[in-house]
N, C-alpha and C positions, 0 to 999 in steps of 0.2 A: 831144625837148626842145630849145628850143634858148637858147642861150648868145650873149650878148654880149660884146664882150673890145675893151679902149680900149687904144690905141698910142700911144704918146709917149716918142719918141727917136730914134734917129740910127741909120740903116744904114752898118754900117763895112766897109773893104775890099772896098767893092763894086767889080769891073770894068767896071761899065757907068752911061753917061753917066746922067740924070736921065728923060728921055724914055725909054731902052731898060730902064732898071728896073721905069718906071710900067707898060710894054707886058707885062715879064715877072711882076710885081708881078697886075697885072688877070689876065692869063690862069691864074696858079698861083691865085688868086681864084676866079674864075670854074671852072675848072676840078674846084674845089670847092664848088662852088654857093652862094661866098658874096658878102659886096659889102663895100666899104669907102666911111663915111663920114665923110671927113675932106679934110685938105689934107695937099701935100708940095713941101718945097721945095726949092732942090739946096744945098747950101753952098758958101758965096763962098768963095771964096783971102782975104778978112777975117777970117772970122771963126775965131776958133781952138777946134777943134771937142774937141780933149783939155779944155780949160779948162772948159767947158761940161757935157761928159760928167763930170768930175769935180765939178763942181757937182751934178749929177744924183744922184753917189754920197755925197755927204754933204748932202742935202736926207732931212728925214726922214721925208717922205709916199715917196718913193723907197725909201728903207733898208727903211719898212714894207712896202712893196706890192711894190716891183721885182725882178726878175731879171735880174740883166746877164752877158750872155756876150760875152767879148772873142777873139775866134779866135788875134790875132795874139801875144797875152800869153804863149803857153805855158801857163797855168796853167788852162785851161779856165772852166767857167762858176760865176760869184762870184754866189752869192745871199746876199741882204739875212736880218739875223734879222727 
């Protein structure tokens, strides 16, 4: 069977630059025989990406549908009712 599944958000606490996520991002992909089709883009030093992500968690197509897991919070993964 297979399954389609849409992404929309933010990779946090990642260590690696824009280019070396997409490379490891494709290959853990691929590696799984699947494909992504979308776009990614890296975030500026403008943009403030808490504010954003907070907007994400009181948007209420988010609240409905999302799962957010924050690594660095301590509190592990916060799902929407």
């Amino acid at each position: 069977m297979r399954f389609d599944i849409r992404l929309d958000g933010y990779i946090v606490n990642c260590d690696k630059d824009h280019d070396e996520f997409l490379a490891a991002f494709t290959k853990w992909l691929e590696s799984n025989g699947w494909g992504y089709s979308g776009m990614s883009l890296p975030v500026t030093d403008d943009e403030d990406i808490e504010a954003e992500i907070e907007k994400m968690l009181t948007n209420t197509h988010y609240k409905k549908w999302g799962t957010f897991s924050f690594p660095d919070d301590g509190e592990g993964e916060e799902e929407s009712e």
